[in-house]
mmCIF file of the C-alpha atoms, coordinates in Angstrom:
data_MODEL
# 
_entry.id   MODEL 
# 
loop_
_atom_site.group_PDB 
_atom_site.id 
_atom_site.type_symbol 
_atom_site.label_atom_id 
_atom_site.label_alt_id 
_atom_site.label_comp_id 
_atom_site.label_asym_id 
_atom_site.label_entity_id 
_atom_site.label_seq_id 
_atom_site.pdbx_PDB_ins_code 
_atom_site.Cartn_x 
_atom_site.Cartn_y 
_atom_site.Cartn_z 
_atom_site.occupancy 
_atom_site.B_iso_or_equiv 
_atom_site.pdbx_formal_charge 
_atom_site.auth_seq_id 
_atom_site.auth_comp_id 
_atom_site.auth_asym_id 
_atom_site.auth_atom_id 
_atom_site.pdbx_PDB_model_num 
ATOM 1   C CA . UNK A 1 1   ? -2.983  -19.421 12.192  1.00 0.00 ? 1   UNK A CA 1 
ATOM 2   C CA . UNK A 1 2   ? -5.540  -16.943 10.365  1.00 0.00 ? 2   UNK A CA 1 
ATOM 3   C CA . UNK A 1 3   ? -3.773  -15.057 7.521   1.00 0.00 ? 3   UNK A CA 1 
ATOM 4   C CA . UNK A 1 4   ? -2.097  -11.434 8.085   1.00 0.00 ? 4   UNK A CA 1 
ATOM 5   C CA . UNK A 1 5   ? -2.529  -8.625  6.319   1.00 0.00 ? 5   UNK A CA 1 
ATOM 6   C CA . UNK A 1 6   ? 0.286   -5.903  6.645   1.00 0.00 ? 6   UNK A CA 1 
ATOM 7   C CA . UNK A 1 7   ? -0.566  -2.210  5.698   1.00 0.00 ? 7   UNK A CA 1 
ATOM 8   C CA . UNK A 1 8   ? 2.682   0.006   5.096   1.00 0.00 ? 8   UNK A CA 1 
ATOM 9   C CA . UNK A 1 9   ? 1.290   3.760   5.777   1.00 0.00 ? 9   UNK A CA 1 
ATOM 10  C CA . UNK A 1 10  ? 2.608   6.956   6.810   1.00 0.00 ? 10  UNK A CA 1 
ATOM 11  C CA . UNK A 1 11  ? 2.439   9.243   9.136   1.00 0.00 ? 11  UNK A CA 1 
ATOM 12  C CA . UNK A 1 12  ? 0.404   12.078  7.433   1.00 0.00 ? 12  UNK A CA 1 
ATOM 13  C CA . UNK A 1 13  ? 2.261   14.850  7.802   1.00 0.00 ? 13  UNK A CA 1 
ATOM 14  C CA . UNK A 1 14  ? 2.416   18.225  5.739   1.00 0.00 ? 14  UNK A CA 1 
ATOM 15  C CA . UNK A 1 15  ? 5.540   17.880  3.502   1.00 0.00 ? 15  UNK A CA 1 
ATOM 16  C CA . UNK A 1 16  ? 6.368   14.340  4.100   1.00 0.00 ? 16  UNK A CA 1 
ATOM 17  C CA . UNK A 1 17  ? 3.814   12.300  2.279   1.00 0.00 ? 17  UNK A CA 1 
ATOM 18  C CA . UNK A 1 18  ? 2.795   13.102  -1.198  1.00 0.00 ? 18  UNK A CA 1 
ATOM 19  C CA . UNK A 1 19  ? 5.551   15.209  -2.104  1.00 0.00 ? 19  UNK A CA 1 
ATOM 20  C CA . UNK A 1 20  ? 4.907   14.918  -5.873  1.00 0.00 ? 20  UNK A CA 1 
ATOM 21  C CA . UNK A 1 21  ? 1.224   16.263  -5.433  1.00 0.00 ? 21  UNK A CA 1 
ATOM 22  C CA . UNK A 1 22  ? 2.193   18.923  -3.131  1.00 0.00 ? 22  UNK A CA 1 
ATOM 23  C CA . UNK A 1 23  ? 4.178   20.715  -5.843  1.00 0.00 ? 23  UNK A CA 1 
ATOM 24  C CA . UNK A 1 24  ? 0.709   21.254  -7.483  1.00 0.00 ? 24  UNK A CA 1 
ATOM 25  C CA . UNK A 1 25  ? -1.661  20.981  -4.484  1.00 0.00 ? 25  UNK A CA 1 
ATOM 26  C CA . UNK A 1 26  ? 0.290   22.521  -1.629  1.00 0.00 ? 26  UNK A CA 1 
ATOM 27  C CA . UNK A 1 27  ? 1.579   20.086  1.217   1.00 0.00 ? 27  UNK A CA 1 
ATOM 28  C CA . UNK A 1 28  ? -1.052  20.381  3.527   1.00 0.00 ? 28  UNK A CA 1 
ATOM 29  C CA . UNK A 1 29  ? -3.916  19.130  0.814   1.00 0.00 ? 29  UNK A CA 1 
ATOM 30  C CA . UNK A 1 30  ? -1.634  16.447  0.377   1.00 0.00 ? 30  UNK A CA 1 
ATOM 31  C CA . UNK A 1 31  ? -1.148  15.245  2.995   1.00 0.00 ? 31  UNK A CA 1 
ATOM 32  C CA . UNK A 1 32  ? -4.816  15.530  3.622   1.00 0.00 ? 32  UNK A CA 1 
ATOM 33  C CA . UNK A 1 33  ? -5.407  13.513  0.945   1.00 0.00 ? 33  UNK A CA 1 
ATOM 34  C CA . UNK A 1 34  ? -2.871  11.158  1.733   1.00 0.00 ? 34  UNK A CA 1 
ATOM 35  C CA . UNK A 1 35  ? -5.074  10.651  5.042   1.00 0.00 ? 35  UNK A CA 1 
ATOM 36  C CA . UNK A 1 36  ? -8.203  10.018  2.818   1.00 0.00 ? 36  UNK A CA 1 
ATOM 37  C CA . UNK A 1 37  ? -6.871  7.245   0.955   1.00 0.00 ? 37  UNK A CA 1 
ATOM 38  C CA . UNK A 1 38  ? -4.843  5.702   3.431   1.00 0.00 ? 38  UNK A CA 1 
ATOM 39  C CA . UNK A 1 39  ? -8.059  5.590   6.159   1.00 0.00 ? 39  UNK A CA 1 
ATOM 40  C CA . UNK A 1 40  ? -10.298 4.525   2.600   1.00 0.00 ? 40  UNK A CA 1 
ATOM 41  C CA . UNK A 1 41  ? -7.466  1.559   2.147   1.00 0.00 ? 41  UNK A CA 1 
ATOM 42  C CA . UNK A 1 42  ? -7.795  0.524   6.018   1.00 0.00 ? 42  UNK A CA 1 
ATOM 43  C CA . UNK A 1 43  ? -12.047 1.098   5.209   1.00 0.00 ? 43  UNK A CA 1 
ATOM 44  C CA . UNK A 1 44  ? -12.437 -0.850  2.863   1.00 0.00 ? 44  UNK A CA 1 
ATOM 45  C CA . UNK A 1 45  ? -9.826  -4.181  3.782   1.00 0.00 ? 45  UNK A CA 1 
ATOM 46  C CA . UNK A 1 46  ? -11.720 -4.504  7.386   1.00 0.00 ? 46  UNK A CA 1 
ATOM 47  C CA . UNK A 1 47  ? -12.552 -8.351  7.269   1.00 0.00 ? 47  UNK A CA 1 
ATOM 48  C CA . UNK A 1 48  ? -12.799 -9.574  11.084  1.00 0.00 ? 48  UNK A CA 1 
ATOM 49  C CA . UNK A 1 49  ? -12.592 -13.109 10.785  1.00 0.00 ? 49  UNK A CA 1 
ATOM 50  C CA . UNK A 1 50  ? -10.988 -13.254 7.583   1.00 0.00 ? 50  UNK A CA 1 
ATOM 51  C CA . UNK A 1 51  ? -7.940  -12.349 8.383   1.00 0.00 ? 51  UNK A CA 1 
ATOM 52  C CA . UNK A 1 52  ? -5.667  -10.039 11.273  1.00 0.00 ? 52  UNK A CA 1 
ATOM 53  C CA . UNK A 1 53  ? -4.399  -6.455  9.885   1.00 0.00 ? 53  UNK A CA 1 
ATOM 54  C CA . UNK A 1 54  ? -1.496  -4.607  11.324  1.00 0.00 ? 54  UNK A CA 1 
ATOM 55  C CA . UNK A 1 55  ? -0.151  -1.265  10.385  1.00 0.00 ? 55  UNK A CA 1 
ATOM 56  C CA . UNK A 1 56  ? 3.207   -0.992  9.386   1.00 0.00 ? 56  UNK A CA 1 
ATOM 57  C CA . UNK A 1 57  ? 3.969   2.611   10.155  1.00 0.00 ? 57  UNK A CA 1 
ATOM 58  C CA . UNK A 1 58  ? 7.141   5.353   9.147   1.00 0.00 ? 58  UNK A CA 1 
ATOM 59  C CA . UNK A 1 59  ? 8.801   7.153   10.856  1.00 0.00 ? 59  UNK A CA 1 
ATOM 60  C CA . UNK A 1 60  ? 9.328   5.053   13.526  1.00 0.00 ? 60  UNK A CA 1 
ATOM 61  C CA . UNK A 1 61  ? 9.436   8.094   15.957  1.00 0.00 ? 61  UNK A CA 1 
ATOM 62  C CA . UNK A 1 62  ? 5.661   9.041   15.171  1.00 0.00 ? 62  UNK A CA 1 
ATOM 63  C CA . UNK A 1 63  ? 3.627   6.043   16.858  1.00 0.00 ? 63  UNK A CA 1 
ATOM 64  C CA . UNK A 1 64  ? 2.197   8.409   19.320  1.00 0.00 ? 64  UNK A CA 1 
ATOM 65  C CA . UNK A 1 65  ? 0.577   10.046  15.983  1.00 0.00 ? 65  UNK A CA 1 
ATOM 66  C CA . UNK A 1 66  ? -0.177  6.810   14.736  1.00 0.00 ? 66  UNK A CA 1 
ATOM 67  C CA . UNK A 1 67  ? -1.779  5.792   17.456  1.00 0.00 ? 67  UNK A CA 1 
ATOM 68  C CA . UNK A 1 68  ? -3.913  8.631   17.888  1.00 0.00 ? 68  UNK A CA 1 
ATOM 69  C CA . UNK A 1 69  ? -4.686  8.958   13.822  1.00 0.00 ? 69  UNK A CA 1 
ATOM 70  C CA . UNK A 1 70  ? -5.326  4.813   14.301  1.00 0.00 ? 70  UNK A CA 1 
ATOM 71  C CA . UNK A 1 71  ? -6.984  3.570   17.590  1.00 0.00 ? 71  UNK A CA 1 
ATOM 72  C CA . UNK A 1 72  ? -7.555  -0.139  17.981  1.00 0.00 ? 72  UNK A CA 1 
ATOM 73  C CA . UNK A 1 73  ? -5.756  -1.012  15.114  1.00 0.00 ? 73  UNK A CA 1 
ATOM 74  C CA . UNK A 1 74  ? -2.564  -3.083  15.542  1.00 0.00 ? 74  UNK A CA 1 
ATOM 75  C CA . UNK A 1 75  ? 0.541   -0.737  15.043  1.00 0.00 ? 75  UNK A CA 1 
ATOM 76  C CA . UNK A 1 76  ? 4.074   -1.386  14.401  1.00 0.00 ? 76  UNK A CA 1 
ATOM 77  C CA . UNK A 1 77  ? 7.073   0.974   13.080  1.00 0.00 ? 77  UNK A CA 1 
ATOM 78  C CA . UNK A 1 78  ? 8.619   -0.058  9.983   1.00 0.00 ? 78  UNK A CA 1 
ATOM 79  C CA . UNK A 1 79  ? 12.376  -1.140  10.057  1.00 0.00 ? 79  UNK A CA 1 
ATOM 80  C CA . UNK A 1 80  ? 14.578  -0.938  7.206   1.00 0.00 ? 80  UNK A CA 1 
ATOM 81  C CA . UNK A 1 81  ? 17.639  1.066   5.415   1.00 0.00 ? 81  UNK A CA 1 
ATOM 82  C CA . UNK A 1 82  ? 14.849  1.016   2.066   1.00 0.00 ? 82  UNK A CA 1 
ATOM 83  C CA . UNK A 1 83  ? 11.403  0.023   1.621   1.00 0.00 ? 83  UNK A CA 1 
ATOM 84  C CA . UNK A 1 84  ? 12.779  -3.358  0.148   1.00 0.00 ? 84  UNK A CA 1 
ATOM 85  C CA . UNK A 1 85  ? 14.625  -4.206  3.441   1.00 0.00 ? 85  UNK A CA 1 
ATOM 86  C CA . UNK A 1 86  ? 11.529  -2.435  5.199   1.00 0.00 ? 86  UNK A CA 1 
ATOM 87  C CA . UNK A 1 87  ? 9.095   -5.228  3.373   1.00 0.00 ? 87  UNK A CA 1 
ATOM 88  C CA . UNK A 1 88  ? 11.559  -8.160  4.162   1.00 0.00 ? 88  UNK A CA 1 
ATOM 89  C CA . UNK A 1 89  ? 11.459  -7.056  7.648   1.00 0.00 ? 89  UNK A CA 1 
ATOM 90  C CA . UNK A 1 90  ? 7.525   -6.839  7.832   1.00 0.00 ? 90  UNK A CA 1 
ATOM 91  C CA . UNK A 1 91  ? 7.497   -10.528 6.180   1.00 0.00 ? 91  UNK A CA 1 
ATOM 92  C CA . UNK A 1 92  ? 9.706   -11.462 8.923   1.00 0.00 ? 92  UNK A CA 1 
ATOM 93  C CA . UNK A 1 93  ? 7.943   -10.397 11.675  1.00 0.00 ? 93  UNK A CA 1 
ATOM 94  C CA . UNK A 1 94  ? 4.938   -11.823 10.803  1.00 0.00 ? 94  UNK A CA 1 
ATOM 95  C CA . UNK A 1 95  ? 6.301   -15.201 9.978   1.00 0.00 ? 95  UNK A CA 1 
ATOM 96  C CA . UNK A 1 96  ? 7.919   -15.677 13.056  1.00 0.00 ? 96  UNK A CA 1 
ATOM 97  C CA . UNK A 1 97  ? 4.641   -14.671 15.119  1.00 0.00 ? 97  UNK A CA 1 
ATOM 98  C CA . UNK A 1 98  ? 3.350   -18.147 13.442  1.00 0.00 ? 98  UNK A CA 1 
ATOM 99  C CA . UNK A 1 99  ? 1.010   -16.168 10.257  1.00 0.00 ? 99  UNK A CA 1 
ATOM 100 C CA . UNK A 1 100 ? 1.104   -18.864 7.520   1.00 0.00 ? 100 UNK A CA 1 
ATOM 101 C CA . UNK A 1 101 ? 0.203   -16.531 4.403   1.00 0.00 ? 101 UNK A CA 1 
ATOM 102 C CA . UNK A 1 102 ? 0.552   -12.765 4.432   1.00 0.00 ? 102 UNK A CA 1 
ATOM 103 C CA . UNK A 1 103 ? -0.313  -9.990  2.338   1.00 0.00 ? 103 UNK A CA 1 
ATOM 104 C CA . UNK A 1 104 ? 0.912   -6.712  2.367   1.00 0.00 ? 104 UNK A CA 1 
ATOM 105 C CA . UNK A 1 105 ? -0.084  -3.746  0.808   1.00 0.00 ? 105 UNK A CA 1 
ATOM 106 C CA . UNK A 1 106 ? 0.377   0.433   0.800   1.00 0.00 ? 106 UNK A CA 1 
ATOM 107 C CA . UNK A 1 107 ? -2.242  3.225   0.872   1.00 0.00 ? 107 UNK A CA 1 
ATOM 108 C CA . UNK A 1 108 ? -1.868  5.330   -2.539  1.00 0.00 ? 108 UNK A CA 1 
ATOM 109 C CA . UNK A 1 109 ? -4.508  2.647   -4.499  1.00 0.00 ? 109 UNK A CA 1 
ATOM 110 C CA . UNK A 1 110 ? -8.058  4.040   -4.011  1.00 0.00 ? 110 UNK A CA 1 
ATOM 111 C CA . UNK A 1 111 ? -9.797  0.767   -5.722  1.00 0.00 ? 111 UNK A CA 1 
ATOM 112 C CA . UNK A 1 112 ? -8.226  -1.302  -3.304  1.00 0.00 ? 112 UNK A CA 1 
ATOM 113 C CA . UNK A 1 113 ? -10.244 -3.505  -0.976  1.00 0.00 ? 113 UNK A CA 1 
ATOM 114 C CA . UNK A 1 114 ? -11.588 -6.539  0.402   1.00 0.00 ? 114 UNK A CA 1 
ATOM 115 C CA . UNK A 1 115 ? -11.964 -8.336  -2.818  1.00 0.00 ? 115 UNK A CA 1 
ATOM 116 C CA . UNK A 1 116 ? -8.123  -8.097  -3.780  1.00 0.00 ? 116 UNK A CA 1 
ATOM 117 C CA . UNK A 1 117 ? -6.894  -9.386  -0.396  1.00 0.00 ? 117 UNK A CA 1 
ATOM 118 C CA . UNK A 1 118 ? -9.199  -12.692 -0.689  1.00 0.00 ? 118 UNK A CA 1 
ATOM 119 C CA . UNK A 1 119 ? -8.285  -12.878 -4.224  1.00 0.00 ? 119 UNK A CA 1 
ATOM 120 C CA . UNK A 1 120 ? -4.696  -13.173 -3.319  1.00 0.00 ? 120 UNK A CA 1 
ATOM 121 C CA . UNK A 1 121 ? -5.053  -15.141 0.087   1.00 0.00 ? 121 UNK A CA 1 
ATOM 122 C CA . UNK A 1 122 ? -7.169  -17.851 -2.430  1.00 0.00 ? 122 UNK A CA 1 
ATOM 123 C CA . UNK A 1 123 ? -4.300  -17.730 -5.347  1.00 0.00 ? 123 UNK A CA 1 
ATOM 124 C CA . UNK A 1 124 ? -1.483  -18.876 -2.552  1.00 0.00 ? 124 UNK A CA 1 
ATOM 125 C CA . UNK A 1 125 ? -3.018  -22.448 -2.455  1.00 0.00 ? 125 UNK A CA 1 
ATOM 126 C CA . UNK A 1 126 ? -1.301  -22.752 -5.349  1.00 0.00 ? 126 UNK A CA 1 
ATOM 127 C CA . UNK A 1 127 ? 1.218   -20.486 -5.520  1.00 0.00 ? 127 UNK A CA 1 
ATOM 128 C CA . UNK A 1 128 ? 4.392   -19.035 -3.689  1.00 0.00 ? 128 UNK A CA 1 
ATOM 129 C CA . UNK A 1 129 ? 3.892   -15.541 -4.376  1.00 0.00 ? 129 UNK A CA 1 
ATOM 130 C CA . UNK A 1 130 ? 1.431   -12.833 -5.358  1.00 0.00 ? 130 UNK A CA 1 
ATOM 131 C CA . UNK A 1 131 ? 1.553   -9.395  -6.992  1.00 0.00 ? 131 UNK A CA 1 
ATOM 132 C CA . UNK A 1 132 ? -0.857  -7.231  -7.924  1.00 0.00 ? 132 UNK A CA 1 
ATOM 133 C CA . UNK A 1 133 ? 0.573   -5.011  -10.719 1.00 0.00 ? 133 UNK A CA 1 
ATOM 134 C CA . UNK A 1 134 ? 0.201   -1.158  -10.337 1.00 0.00 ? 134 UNK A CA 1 
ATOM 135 C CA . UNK A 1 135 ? -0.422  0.935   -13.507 1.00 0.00 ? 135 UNK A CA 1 
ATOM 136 C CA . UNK A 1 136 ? 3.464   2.793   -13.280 1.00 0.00 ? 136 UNK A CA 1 
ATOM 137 C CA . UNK A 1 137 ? 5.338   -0.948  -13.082 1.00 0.00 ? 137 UNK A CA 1 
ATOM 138 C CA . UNK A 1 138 ? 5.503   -1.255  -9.838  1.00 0.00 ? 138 UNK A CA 1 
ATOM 139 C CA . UNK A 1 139 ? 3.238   -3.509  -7.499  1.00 0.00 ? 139 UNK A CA 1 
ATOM 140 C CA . UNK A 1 140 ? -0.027  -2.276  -4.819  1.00 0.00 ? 140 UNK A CA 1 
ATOM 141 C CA . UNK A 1 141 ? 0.460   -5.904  -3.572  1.00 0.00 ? 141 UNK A CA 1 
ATOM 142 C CA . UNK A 1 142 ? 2.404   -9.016  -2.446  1.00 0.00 ? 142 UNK A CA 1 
ATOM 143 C CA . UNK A 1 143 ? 1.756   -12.384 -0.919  1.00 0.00 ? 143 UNK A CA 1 
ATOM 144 C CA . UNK A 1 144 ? 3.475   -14.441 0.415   1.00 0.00 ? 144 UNK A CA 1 
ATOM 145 C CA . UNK A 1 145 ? 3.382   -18.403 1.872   1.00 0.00 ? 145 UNK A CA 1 
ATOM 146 C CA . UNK A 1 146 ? 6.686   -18.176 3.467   1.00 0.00 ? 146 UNK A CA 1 
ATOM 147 C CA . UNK A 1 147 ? 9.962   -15.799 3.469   1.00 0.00 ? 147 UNK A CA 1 
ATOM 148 C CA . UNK A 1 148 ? 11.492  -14.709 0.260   1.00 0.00 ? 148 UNK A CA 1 
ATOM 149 C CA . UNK A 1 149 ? 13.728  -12.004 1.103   1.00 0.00 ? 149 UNK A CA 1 
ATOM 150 C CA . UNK A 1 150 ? 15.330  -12.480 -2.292  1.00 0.00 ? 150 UNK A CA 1 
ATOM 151 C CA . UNK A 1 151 ? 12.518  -10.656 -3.755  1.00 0.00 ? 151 UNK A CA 1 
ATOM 152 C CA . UNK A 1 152 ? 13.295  -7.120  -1.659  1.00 0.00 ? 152 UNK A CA 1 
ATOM 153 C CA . UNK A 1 153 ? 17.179  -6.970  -2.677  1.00 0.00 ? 153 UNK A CA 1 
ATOM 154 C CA . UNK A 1 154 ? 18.219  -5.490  -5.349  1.00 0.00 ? 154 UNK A CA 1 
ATOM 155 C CA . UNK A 1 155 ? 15.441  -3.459  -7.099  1.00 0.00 ? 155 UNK A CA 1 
ATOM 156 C CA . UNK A 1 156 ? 15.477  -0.273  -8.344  1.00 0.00 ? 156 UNK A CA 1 
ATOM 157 C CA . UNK A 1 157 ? 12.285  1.008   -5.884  1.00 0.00 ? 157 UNK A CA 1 
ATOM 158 C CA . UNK A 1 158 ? 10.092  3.706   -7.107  1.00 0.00 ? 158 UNK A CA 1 
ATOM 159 C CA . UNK A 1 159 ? 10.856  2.970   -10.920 1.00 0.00 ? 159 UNK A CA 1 
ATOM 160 C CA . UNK A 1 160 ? 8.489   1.201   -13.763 1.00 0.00 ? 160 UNK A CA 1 
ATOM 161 C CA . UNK A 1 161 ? 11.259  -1.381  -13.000 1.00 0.00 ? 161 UNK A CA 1 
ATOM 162 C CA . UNK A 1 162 ? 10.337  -2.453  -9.840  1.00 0.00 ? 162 UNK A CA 1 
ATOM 163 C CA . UNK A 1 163 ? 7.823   -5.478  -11.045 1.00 0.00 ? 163 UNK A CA 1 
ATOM 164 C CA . UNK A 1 164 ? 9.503   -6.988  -13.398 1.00 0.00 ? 164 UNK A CA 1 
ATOM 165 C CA . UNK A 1 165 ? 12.442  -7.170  -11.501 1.00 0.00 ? 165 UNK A CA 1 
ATOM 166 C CA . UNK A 1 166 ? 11.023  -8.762  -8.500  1.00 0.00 ? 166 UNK A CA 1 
ATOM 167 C CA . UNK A 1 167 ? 9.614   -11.117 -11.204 1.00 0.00 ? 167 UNK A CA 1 
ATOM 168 C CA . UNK A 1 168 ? 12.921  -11.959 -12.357 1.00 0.00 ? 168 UNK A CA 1 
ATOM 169 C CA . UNK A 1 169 ? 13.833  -12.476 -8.744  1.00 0.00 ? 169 UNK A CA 1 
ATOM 170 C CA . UNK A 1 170 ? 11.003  -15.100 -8.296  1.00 0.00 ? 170 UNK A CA 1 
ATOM 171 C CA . UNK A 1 171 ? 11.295  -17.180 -11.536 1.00 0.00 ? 171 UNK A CA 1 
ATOM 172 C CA . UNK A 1 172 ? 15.076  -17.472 -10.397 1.00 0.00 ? 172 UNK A CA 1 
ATOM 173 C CA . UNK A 1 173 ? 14.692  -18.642 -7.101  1.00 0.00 ? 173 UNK A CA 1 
ATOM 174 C CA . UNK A 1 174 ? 11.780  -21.033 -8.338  1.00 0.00 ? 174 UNK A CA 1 
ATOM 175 C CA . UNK A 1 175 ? 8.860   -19.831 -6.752  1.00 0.00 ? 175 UNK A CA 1 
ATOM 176 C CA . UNK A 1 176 ? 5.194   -19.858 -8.302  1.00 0.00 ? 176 UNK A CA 1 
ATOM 177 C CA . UNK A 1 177 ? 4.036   -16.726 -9.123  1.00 0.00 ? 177 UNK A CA 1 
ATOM 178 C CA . UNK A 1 178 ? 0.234   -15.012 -9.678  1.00 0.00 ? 178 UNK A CA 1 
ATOM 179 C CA . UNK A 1 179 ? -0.536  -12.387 -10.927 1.00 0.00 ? 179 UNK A CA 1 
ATOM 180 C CA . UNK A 1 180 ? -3.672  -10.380 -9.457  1.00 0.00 ? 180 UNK A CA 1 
ATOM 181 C CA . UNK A 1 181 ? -6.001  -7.203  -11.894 1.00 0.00 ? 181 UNK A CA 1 
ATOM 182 C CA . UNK A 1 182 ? -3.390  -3.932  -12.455 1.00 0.00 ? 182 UNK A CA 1 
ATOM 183 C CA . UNK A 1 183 ? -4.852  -0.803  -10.233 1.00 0.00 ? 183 UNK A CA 1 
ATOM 184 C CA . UNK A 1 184 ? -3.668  2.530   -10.379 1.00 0.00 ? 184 UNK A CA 1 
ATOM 185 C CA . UNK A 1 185 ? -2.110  4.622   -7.202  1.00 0.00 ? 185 UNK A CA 1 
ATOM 186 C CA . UNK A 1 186 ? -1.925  8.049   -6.647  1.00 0.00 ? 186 UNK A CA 1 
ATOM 187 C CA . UNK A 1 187 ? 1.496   9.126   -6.652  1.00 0.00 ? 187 UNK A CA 1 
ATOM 188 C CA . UNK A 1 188 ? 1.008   12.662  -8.801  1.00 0.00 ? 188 UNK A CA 1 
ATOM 189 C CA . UNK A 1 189 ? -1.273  15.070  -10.637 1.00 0.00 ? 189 UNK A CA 1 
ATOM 190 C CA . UNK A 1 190 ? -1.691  12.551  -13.314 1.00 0.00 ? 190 UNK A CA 1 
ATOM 191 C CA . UNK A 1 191 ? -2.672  9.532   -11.300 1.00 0.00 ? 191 UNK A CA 1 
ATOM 192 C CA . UNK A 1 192 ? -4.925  11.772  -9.225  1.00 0.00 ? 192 UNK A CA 1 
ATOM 193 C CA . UNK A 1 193 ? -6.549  12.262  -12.592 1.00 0.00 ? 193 UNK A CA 1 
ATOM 194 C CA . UNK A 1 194 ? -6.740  9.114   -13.610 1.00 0.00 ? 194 UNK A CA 1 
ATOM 195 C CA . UNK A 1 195 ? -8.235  7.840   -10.412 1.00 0.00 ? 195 UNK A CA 1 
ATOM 196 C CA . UNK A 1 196 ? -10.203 10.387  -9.845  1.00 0.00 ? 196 UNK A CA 1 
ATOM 197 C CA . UNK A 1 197 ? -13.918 8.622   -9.441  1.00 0.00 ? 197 UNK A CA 1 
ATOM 198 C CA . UNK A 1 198 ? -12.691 6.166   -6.796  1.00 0.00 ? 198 UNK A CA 1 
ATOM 199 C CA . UNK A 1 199 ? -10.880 9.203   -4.855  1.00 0.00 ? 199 UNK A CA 1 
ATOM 200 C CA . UNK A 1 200 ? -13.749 11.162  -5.296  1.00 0.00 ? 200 UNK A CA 1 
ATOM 201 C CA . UNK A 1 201 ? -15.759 8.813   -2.891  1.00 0.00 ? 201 UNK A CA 1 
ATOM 202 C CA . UNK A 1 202 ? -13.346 8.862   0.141   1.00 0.00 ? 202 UNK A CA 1 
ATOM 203 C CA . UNK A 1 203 ? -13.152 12.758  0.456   1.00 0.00 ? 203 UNK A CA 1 
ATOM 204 C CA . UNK A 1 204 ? -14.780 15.363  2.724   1.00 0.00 ? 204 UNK A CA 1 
ATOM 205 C CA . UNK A 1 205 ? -17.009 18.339  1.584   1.00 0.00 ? 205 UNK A CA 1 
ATOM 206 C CA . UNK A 1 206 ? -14.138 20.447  2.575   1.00 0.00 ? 206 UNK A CA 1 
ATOM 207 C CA . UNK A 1 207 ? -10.797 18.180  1.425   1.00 0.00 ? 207 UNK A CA 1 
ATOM 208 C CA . UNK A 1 208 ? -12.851 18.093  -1.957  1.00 0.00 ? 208 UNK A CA 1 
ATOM 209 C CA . UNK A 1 209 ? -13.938 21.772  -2.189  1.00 0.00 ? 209 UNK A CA 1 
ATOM 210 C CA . UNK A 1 210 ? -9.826  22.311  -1.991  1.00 0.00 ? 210 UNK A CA 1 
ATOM 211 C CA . UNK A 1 211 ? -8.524  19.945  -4.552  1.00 0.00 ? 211 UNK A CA 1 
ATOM 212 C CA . UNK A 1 212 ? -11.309 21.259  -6.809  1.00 0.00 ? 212 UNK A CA 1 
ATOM 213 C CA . UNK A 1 213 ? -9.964  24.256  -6.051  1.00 0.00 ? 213 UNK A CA 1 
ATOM 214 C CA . UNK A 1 214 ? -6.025  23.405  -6.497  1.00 0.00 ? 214 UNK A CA 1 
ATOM 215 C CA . UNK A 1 215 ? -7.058  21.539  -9.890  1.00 0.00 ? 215 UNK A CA 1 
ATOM 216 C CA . UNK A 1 216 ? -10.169 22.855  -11.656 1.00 0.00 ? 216 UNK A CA 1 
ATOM 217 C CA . UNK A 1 217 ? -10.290 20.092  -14.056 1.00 0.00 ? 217 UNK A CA 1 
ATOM 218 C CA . UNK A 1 218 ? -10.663 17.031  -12.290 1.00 0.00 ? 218 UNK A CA 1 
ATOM 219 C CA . UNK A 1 219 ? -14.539 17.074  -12.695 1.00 0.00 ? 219 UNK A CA 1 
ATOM 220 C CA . UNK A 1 220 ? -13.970 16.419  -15.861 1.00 0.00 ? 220 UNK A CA 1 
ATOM 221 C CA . UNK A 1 221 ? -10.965 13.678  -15.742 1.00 0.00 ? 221 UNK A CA 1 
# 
C-alpha cells in the first residue's frame, strides 16, 4: 500500500498553541502564526501520488474547526494520555489500515517539506527507523517500517532529551536507525529568530506587519 504520512497539528486557537511566543507576541499573533506554519508544513509536503497524508488533530473535541480550517484533507483526532502514547497510537492506526512505511511529522519546522519526507521514505529500505533531529534535541520527524511502541514510552517529551533517548530506545530493541539533516522549529522568541527567513515566506502582509511590530528586530535576525 502507498506510504502514509501523518501530520500532528493543532487546533489554532488563541492561548492554546504557541504559548511560549505568546508571552512576547500576544496569543492571538501566535496562534496566527501557528496557522502559518502549520498550513506552510501541509503546503509544502502535498505529493499526490507519492504518498497519502492525514492530519492528526488535538483536541479531539475541535474537528468541526479542523475541518473547516482543513477541507479535503484526511482528519483524525489524536488519542493519547501524552504525545508519546499519542504517536504510538497514530503508528497504530495506520498500520492496521495496511500503510507499510509511515512518516510522521508536526507543524513548528518552517524548512520542512517534500524533500525530507522522500528522504526518509527512501532511507527505510534499509532501515527500521528514521529521525530527523531538531535543533533543541528533540526530533521534527520519525519513520517507521512497522510498530515500535517502545520508542514513545518513557521519554522525557519536550526536553533536549527527547532524541537521544528514543535513540537509546532503538539501539536496545535492535532496530536500524537513520538519521535525516537537523532543522530548527519554532517553539519561542529565539527560534522565531533563528528561523526567521523561512517563516518570513509563509506570512501575510498583515500577520507580518504584526510580528514586526511585536519584535522590531527580526529584520535583522
Amino acid at each position: 500500500m502507498i506510504p502514509l504520512l501523518i501530520v500532528f497539528a493543532k487546533n489554532p486557537r488563541p492561548g492554546q498553541v504557541k504559548t511560549r511566543l505568546a508571552e512576547a507576541l500576544g496569543s492571538d499573533t501566535a496562534a496566527a502564526l501557528y496557522r502559518a506554519l502549520a498550513e506552510g508544513v501541509l503546503r509544502r509536503t502535498q505529493a499526490p501520488g507519492a504518498y497519502a497524508r492525514a492530519v492528526f488533530f488535538a483536541p479531539a473535541d475541535s474537528v468541526r474547526e479542523i475541518e473547516a480550517w482543513l477541507p479535503g484533507e484526511s482528519c483524525v483526532a489524536q488519542e493519547g494520555a501524552d504525545l508519546g502514547a499519542r504517536m504510538a497510537s497514530a503508528f497504530a492506526w495506520a498500520f492496521a489500515r495496511g500503510h507499510e512505511t509511515v512518516v510522521l511529522v508536526g507543524t513548528d519546522v518552517p524548512a520542512l517539506g517534500r524533500a525530507h519526507i522522500h528522504a526518509a521514505l527512501s532511507a527505510l529500505d534499509a532501515h527500521d527507523v528514521v529521525l530527523g533531529p531538531a535543533f533543541d534535541g528533540g526530533y521534527y520527524l520519525i519513520a517507521l517500517r512497522r510498530p515500535a511502541p517502545q520508542l514513545f514510552e518513557g521519554i522525557a517529551w519536550s526536553t533536549a532529551a527527547v532524541l537521544p533517548q528514543t535513540l537509546d530506545r532503538a539501539r536496545a530493541a535492535g532496530l536500524r536507525v537513520a538519521t535525516l539533516a537537523s532543522l530548527g522549529d519554532v517553539d519561542d522568541v529565539a527560534g522565531l529568530r533563528r528561523e526567521w527567513a523561512a517563516v518570513r515566506e509563509l506570512l501575510s502582509g498583515a500577520l507580518l506587519a504584526e510580528l514586526l511590530r511585536a519584535q522590531p528586530d527580526l529584520e535583522g535576525a
